[in-house]
C-alpha positions as MATLAB code, in Angstrom:
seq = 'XXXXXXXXXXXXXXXXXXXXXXXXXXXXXXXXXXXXXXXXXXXXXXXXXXXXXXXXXXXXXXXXXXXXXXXXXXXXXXXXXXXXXXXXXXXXXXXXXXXXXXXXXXXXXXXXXXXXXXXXXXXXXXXXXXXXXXXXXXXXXXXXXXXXXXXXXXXXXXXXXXXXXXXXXXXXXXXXXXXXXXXXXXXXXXXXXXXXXXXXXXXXXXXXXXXXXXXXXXXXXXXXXXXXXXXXXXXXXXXXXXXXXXXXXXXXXXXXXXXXXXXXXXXXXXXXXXXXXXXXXXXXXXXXXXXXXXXXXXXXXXXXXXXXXXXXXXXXXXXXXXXXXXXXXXXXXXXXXXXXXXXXXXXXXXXXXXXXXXXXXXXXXXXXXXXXXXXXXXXXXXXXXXXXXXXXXXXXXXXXXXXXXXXXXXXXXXXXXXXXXXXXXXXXXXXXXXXXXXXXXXXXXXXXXXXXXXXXXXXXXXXXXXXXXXXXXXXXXXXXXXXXXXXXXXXXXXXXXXXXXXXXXXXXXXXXXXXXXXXXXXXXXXXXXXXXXXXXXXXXXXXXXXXXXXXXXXXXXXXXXXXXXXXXXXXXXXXXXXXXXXXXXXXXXXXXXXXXXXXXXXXXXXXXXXXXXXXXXX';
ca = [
    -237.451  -90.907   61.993;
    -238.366  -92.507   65.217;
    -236.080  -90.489   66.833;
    -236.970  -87.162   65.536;
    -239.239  -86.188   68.332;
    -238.734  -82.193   67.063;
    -241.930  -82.750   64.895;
    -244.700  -80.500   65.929;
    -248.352  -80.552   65.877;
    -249.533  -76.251   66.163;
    -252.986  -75.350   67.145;
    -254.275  -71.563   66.603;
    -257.612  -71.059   66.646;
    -259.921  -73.892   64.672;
    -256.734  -73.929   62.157;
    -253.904  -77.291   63.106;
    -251.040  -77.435   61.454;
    -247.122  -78.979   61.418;
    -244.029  -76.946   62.461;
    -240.912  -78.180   63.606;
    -238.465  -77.234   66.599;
    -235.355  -75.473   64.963;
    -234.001  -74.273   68.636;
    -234.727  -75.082   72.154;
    -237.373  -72.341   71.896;
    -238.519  -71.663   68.592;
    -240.751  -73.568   65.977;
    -241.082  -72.631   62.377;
    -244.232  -72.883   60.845;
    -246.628  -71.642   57.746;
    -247.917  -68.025   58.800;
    -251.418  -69.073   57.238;
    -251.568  -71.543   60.129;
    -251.281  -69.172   62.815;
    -253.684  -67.009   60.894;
    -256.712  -67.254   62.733;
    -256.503  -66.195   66.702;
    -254.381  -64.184   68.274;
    -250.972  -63.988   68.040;
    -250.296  -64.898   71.327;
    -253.441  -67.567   71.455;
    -250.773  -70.615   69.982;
    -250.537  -73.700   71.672;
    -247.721  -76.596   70.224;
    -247.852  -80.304   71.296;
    -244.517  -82.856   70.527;
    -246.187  -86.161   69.685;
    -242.835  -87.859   70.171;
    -242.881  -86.187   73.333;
    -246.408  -85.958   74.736;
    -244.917  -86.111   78.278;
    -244.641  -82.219   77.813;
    -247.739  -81.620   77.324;
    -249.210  -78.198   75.390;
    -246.601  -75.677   74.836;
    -247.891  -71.983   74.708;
    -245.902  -70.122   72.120;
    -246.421  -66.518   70.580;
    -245.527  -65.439   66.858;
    -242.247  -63.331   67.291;
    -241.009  -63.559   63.154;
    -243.353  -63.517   60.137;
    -242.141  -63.481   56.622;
    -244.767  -60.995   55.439;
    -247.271  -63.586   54.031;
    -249.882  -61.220   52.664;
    -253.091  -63.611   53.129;
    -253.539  -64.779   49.398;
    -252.645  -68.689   48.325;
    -249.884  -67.316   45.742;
    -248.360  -64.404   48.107;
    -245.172  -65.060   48.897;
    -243.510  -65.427   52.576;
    -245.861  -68.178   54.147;
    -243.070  -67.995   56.742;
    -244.107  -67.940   60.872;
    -241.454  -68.395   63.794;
    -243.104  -69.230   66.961;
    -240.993  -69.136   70.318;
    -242.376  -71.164   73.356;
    -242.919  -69.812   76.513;
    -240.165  -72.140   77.584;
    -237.342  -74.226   76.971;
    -237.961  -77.652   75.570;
    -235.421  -80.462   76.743;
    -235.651  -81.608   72.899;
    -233.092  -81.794   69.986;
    -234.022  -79.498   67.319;
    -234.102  -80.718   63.635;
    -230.967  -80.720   61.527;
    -230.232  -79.107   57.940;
    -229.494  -80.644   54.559;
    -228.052  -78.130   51.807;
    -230.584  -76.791   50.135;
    -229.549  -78.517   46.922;
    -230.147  -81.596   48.244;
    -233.642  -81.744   48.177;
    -233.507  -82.209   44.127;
    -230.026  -83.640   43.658;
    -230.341  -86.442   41.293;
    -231.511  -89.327   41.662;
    -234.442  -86.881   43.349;
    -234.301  -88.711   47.058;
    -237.727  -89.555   48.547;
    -239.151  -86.645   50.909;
    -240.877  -87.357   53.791;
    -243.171  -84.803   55.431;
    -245.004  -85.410   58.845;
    -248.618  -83.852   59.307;
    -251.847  -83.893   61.234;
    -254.604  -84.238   58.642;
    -258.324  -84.730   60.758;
    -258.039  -88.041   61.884;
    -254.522  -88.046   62.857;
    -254.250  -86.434   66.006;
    -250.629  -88.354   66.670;
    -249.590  -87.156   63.080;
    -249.466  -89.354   59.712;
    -246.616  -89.694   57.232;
    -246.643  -88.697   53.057;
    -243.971  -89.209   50.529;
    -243.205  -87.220   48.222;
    -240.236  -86.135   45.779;
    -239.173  -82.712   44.069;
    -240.371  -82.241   40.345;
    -236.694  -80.218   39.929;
    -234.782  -77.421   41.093;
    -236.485  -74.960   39.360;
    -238.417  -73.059   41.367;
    -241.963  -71.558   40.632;
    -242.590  -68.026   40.983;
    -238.908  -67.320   42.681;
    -240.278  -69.270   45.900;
    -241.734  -72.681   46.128;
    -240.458  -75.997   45.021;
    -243.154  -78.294   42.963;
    -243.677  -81.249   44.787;
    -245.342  -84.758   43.598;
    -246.004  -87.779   44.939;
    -243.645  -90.648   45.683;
    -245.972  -93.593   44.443;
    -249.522  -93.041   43.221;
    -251.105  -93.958   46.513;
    -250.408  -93.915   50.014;
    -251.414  -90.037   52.232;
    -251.649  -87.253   49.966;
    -250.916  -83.555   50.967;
    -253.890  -82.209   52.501;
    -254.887  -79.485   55.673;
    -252.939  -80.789   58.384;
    -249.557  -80.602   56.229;
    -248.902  -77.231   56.013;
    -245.632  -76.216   57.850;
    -244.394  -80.077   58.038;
    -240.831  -80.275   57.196;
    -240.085  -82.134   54.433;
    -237.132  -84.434   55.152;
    -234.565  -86.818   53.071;
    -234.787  -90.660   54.338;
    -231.993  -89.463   57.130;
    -234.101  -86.744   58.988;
    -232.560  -83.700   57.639;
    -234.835  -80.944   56.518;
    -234.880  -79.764   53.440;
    -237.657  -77.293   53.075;
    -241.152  -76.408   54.568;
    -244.414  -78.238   52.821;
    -247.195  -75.037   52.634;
    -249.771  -76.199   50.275;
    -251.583  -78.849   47.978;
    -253.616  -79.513   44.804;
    -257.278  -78.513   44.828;
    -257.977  -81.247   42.642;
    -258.528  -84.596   44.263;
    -257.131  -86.874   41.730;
    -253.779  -84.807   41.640;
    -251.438  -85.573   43.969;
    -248.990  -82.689   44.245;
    -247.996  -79.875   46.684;
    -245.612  -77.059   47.368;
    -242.916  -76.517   49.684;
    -240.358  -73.405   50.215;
    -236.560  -74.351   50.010;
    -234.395  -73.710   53.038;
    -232.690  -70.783   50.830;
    -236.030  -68.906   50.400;
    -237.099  -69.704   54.218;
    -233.859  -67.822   54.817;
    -234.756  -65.404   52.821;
    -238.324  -64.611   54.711;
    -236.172  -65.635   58.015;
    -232.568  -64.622   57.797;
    -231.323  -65.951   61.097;
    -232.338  -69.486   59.728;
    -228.848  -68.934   57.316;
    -227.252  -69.751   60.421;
    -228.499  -73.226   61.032;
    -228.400  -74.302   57.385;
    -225.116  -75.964   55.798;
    -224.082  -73.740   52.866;
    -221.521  -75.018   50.332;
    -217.826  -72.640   50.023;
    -218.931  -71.161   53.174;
    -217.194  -72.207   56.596;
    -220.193  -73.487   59.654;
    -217.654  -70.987   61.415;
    -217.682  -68.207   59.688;
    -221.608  -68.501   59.265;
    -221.765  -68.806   62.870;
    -219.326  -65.680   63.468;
    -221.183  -63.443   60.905;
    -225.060  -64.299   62.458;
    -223.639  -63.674   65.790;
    -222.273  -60.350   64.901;
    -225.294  -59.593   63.614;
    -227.401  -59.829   66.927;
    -224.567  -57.872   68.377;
    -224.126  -55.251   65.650;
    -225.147  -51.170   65.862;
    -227.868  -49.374   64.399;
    -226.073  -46.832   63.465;
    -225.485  -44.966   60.054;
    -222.120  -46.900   59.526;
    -223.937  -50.130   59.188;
    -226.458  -49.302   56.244;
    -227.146  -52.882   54.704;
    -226.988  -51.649   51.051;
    -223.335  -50.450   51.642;
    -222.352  -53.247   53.620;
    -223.633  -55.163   50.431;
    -221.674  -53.686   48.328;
    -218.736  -53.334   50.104;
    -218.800  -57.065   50.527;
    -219.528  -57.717   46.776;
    -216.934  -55.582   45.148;
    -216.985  -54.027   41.695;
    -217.623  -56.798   40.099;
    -220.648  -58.858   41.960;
    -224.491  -58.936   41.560;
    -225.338  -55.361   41.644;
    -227.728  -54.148   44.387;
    -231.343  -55.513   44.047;
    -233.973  -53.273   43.389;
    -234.886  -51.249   46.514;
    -232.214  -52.642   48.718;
    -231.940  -54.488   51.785;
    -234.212  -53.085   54.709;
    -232.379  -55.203   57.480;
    -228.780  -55.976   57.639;
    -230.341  -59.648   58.173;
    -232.337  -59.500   55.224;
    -228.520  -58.435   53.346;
    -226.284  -61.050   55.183;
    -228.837  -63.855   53.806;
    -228.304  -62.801   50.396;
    -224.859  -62.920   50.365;
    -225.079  -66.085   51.722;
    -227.664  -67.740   49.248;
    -227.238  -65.426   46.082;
    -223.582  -64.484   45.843;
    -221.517  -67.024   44.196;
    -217.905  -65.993   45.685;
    -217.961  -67.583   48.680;
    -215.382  -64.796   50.255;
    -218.101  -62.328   50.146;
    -219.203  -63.669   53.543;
    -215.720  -63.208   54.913;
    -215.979  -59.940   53.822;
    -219.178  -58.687   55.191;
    -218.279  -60.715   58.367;
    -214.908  -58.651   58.782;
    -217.068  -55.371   58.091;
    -219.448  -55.833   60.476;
    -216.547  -57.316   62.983;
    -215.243  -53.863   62.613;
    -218.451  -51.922   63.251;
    -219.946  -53.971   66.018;
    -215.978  -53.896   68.134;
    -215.034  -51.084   70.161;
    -215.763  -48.147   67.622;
    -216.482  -47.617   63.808;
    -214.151  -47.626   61.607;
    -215.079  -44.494   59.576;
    -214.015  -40.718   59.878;
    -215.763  -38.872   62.650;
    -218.525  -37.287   60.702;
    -220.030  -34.310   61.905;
    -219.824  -31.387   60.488;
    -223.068  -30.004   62.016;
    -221.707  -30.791   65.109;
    -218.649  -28.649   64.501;
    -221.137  -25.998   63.536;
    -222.940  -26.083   66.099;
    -219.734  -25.198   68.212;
    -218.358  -23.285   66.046;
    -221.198  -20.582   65.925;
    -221.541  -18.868   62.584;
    -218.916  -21.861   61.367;
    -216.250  -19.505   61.889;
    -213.082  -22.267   61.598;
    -210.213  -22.485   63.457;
    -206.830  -24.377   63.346;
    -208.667  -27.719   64.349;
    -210.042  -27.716   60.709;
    -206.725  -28.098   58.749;
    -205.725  -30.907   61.565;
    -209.187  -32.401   60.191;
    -208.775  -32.063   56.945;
    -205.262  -34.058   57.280;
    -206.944  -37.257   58.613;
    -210.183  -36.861   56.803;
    -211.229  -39.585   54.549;
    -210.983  -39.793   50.876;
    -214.022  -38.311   49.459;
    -216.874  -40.438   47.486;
    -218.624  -38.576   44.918;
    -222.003  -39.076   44.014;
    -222.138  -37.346   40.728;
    -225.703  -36.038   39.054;
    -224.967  -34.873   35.650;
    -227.722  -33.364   33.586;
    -227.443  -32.034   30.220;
    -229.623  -31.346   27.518;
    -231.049  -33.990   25.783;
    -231.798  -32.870   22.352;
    -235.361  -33.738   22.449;
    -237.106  -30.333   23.186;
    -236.324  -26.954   25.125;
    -237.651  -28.211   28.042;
    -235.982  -32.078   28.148;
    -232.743  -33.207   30.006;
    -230.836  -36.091   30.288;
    -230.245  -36.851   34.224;
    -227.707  -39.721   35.012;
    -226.755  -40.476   38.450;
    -223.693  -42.332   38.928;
    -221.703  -43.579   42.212;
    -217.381  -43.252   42.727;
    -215.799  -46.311   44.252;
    -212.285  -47.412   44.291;
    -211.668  -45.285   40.934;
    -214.064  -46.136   38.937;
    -217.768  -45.167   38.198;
    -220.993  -47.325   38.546;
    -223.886  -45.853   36.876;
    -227.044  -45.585   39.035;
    -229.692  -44.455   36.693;
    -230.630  -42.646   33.598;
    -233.084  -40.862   32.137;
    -234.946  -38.590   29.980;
    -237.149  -36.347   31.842;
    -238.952  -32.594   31.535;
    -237.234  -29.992   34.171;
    -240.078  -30.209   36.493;
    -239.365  -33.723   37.157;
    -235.611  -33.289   37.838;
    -236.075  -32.927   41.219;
    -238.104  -36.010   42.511;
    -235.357  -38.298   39.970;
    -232.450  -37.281   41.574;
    -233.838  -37.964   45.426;
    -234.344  -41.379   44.436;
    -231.376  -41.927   42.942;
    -228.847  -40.219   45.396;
    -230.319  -42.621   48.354;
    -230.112  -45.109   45.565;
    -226.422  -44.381   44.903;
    -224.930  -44.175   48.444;
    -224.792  -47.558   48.944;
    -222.784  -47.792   46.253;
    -220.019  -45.947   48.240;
    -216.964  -47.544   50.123;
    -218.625  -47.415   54.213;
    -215.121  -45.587   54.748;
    -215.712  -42.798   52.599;
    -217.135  -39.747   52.789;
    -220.489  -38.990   49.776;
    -219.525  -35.609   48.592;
    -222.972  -34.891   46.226;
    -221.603  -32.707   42.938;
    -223.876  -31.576   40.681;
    -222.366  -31.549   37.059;
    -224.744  -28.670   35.198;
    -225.255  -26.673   32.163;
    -223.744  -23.146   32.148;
    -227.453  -21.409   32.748;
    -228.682  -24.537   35.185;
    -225.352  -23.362   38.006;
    -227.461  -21.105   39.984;
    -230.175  -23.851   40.680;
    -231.334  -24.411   44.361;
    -229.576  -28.183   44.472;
    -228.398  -27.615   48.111;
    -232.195  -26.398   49.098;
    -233.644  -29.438   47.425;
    -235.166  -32.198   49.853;
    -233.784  -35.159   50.492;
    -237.039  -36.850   49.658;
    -240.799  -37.269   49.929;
    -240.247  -38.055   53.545;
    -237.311  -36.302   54.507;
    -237.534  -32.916   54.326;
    -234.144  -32.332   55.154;
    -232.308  -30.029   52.292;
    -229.197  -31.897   50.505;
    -227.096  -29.409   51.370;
    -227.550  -29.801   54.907;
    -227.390  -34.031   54.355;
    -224.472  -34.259   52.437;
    -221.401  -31.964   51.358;
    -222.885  -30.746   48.171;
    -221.241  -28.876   45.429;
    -221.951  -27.778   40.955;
    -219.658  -27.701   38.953;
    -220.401  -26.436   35.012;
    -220.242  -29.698   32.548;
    -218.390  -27.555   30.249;
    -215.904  -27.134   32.220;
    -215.574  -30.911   33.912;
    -215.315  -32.326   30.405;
    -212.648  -30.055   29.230;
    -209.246  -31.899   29.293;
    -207.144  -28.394   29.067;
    -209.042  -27.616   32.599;
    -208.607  -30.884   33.638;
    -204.983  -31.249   33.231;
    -204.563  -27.721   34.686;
    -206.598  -28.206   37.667;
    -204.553  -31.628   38.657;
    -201.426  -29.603   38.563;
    -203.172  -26.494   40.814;
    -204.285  -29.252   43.475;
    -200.960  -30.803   43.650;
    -199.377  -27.143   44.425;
    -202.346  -26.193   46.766;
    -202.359  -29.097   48.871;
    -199.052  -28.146   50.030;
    -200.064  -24.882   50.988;
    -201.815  -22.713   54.083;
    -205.707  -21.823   52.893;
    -205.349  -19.471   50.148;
    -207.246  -15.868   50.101;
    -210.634  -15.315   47.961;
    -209.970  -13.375   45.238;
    -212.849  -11.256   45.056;
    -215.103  -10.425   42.012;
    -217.382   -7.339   43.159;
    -220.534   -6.033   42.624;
    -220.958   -3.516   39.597;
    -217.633   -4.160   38.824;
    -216.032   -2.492   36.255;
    -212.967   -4.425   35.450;
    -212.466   -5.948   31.348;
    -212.896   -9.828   31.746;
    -209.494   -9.687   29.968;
    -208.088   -7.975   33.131;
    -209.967  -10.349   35.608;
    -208.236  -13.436   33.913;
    -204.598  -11.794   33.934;
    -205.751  -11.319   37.510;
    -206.577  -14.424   38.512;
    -203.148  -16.062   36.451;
    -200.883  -13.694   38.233;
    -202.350  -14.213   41.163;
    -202.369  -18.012   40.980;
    -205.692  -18.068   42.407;
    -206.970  -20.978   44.397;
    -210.377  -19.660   45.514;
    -212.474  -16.641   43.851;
    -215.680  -15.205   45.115;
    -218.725  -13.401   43.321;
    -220.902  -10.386   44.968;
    -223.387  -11.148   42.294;
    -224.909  -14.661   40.934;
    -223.731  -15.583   37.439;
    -226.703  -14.062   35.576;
    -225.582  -10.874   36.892;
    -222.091  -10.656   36.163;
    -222.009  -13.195   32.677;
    -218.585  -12.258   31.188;
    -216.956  -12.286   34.411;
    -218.231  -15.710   35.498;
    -217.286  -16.995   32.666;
    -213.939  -16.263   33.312;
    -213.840  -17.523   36.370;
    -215.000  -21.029   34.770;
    -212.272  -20.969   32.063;
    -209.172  -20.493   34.615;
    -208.453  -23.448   36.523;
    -209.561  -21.708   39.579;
    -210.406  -24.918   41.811;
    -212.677  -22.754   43.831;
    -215.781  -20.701   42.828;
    -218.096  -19.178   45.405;
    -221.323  -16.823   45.198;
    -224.311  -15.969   47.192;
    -227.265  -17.770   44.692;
    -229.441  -14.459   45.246;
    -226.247  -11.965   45.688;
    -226.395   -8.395   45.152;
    -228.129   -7.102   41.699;
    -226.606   -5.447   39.196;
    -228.983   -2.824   39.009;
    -227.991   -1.401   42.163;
    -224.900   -0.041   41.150;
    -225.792    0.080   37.348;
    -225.016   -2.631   34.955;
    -221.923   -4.121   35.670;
    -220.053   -2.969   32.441;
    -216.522   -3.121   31.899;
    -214.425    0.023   30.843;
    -212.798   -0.406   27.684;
    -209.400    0.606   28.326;
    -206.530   -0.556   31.007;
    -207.055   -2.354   34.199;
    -209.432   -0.097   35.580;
    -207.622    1.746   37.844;
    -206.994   -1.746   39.928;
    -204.602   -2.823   41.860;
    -202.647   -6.005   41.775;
    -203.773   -8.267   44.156;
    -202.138   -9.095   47.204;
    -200.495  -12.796   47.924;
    -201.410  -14.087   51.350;
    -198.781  -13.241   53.536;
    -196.495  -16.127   55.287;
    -197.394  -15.169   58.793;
    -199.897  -14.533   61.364;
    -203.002  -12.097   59.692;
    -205.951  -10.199   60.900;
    -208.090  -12.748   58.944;
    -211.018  -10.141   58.772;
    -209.015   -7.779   56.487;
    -206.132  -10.575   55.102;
    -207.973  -13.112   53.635;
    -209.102  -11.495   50.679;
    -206.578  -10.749   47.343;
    -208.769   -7.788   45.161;
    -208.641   -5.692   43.193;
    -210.020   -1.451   44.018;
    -213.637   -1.512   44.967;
    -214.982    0.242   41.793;
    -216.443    4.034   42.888;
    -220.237    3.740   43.119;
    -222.690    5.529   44.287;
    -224.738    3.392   47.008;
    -227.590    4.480   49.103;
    -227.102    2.067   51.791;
    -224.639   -0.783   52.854;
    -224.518   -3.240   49.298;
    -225.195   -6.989   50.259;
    -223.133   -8.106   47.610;
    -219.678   -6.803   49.600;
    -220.556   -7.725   52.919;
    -221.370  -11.469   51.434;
    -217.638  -10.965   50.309;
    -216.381  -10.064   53.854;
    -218.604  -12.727   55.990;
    -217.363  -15.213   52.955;
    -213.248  -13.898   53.511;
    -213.714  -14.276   56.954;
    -215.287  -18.120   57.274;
    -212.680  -19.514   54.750;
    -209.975  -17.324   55.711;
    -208.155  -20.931   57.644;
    -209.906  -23.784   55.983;
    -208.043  -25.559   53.425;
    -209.821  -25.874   50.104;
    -210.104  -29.689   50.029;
    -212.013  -28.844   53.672;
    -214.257  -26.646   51.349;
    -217.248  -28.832   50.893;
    -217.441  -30.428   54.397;
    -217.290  -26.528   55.999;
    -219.822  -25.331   53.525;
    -222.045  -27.823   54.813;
    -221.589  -26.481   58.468;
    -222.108  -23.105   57.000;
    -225.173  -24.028   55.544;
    -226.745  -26.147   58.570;
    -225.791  -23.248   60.817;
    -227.849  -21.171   57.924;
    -230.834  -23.149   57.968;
    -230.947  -23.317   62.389;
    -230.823  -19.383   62.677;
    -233.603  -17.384   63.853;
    -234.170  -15.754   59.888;
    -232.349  -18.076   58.142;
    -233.497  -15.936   54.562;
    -231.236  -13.274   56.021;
    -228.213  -15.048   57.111;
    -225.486  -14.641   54.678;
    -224.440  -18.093   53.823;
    -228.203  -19.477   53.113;
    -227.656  -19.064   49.452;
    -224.167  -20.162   49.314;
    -223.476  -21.972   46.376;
    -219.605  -23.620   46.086;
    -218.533  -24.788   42.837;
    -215.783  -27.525   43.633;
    -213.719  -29.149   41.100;
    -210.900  -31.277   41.975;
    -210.189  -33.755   38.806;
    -208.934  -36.330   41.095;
    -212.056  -37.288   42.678;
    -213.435  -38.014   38.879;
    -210.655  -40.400   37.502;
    -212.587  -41.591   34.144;
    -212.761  -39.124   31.454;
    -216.194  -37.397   31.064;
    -217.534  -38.837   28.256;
    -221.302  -37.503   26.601;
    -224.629  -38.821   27.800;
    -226.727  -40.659   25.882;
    -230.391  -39.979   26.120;
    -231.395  -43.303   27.472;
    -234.358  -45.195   25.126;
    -237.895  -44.228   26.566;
];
């Protein structure tokens, strides 16, 4: 102890208090000493070391210490206004500070009186800590310097010198002689760069040093969102994400450290963040607004199907809501996350319609994180039949992002019905295998006031081996049609959410008898096409009389035009575009694609059967 001239005696204000030199410039202390002046109004004197005089320091790190005796982070990091020609203390692992036989603890404080600093023994009751942050402390012998004012921030060292924790209160009572200190692994938890300096057991001193460096030298930017990262580093089966996540990629780093038993989860998040903080990130260019934005309307072009040939496997975030059985008005809303095949449930519960909405923002920031960092979220929306024409993509992200999911995230529905249904399932599989092969395929169209026999639609969209088909008119509007459309494994539905009502051409009844008068639709042809008039496969508009041009049919022609070269698994990422370059025009209620709704279903992005929700237990 002679030696140990890193001890520190902190004045702020009337309060004086210990700390201890952990660097050549910084001093950890308890934030209730520094309490009282201003921040920058710290002085620190070495009494080992008196030769240099007081130190002005500043706070630069505080553990969020709220002000009350019991609040938690009592955590302060002070850096001098210069360099100190001193050695800075050295670390124990954490555990030793109650490894058995408990080894005496020696703490170093400036009680009134002791100007040049006084000793106290002491000894941890047990591991066990009290409220999830302090060890109890008690003391050594039954006399000799008790904890009092003066203490607080001492380190508490083993006979050797090493620290062990931070000493931050005592007993009110005078004729009981305990205290509290915080463990090194909770200091790192308030302080996360202090993981660096402490000896961890199963984890390399240069790996530790390796990961703490990259994280001074790692990017803001989306790719290194701590709660992926996390999980990423975890895998399937580690602790799952705490509640509310990690606001600092610090803050996750630390608890990987302390709180993860598998010591290669630091090698993991270490090689993660090696790879975002090198040259470039790892991931897929992103960006589909920005290819709006030079695209114009979206209108696509060759560079799309290049895209979609190096794009990244796509990560669904899946919100599935169904009815719940408990009233007209009650649904069941789980939210569940995709990764490396398998699902990992997010959240579940039992809620009235109205609160749908505010659920699932929670829980689709909630389940990103969940998602491989090299993956891109694609949000689907698993619905009842009469819940497909909801406003999902116009839904905000949140309370304080009033960005709409659909212009966030590539968003698609899909009707439960039909994602359960192992028939549609199997069939759909075998449709994706042939279509990923292929050029984009035309939208077979669906129009407005049609008067085709759902009978004929479905032998249409059979013979035609249809990939993609699009509605003039939202399902309400044309019921026994839609439904068709659900029950062939078309991969591909599109509509315009507010499309063109029935009533304008008369109810959209079917003729009893024939086809209708309609043609067989056309295959796409092998070659070069005027994609304005090719990339369409319909049947005879039916013979209506219109007053004026019908929205419903030039929805279909603005939607055969921006699909007409992007490859359906493209689908959801140009959609997006679409709808960004929606919501930036001048009207966006009148440009065509602001109601777009895609339904999406591609069985290979949902590996586990669909199995029934259970109405969680209120």
């Amino acid at each position: 102890m002679n030696s140990a001239a890193w001890h520190a005696r902190i004045h702020c204000g009337h309060e004086v208090g210990a700390g201890f030199l952990i660097t050549a410039r910084r001093v950890l202390t308890c934030a209730h000493v520094v309490r009282a002046g201003d921040p920058d109004a710290v002085t620190v004197v070495f009494p080992h070391a008196r030769e240099l005089g007081e130190v002005s320091a500043s706070v630069v790190a505080h553990g969020g210490w709220a002000g009350g005796l019991t609040d938690p982070g009592d955590v302060a990091v002070l850096e001098l206004d210069r360099d100190v020609p001193l050695s800075p203390a050295g670390f124990a692992p954490p555990e030793a500070a109650y490894a058995e036989p408990h080894p005496r603890l020696l703490a170093y404080g400036f009680p009134v009186g002791y100007d040049e600093g006084t000793l106290a023994e002491y000894r941890a009751v047990s591991g066990q800590l009290i409220a999830g942050e302090w060890l109890e402390l008690v003391a050594w012998q039954g006399y000799g310097q008790p904890i009092v004012a003066g203490f607080s921030g001492a380190a508490a060292t083993l006979p050797d010198g090493r620290v062990v924790g931070m000493v931050t209160s005592a007993s009110d009572a005078p004729d009981v002689r305990k205290g509290r200190m915080l463990p090194l692994d909770v200091l790192a938890r308030h302080w996360p760069e202090l993981g660096e300096l402490v000896p961890t057991p199963g984890h390399r001193t240069d790996v530790l040093r390796e990961l703490y460096e990259l994280l001074r030298r790692a990017p803001g930017a989306r790719e290194c969102d701590p709660d992926r990262l996390y999980v990423d580093a975890v895998g399937a089966f580690g602790p799952p994400l705490p509640e509310g996540g990690f606001p600092t990629l610090g803050q996750a780093a630390a608890y990987v450290q302390w709180e993860v038993p598998d010591p290669t989860a630091v090698d993991r998040f270490a090689a993660r963040l090696r790879e975002l903080a090198g040259t470039g990130p790892a991931v897929a260019p992103a960006p589909p607004p920005a290819r709006a934005a030079r695209g114009g309307q979206g209108a696509p072009g060759p560079r799309i199907a290049r895209a979609a040939q190096a794009s990244p496997p796509w990560a669904p975030v899946v919100v599935e809501i169904d009815h719940s059985g408990a009233g007209p008005d009650q649904v069941t809303v789980e939210v569940s996350a995709y990764r490396d095949g398998q699902r990992r449930p997010v959240g579940t519960r039992r809620l009235p319609r109205s609160g749908v909405r505010s659920y699932v923002q929670h829980r689709i920031d909630e389940a990103v994180a969940h998602l491989d960092p090299d993956a891109e979220e694609l949000v689907t929306f698993v619905l009842p039949r009469e819940w497909l024409n909801e406003a999902v993509a116009h839904w905000e992200c949140g309370a304080d992002d009033s960005t709409p999911l659909g212009c966030a995230y590539p968003l698609v529905v899909t009707d439960r019905a039909r994602h359960r249904s192992n028939r549609l399932r199997h069939q759909l599989r075998r449709k994706w295998q042939k279509l990923d092969a292929e050029r984009p395929v035309p939208v077979h169209r669906v129009e407005c006031g049609s008067q085709e026999r759902p009978p004929s639609l479905r032998k249409r969209l059979w013979d035609g081996d249809a990939g993609l088909a699009g509605f003039a008119v939202p399902p309400t509007a044309a019921r026994e049609h839609f439904e068709i459309g659900l029950t062939v494994p078309v991969p591909v539905l599109l509509w315009s959410r507010t499309g063109c009502p029935a009533g304008e051409h008369g109810e959209a009844r079917w003729a009893g008898h024939g086809g209708g008068g309609h043609e067989v639709p056309r295959r796409a042809p092998s070659g070069p096409r005027d994609t304005a008039a090719a990339g369409t496969a319909t049947a005879a508009r039916p013979r209506v009389e219109a007053a004026g041009p019908c929205p419903g049919t030039a929805f279909l022609d603005q939607l055969a035009a921006a699909v007409a070269e992007v490859p359906l698994a493209e689908l959801p990422r140009h959609i997006l575009s679409l709808r960004v370059t929606a919501d930036a025009a001048d009207e966006p209620g009148r440009h065509w694609a602001r109601d777009l709704q895609l339904l999406w279903d591609d069985p290979r992005c949902f590996p586990e059967p669909a199995t029934g929700l259970r109405s969680p237990v209120d």
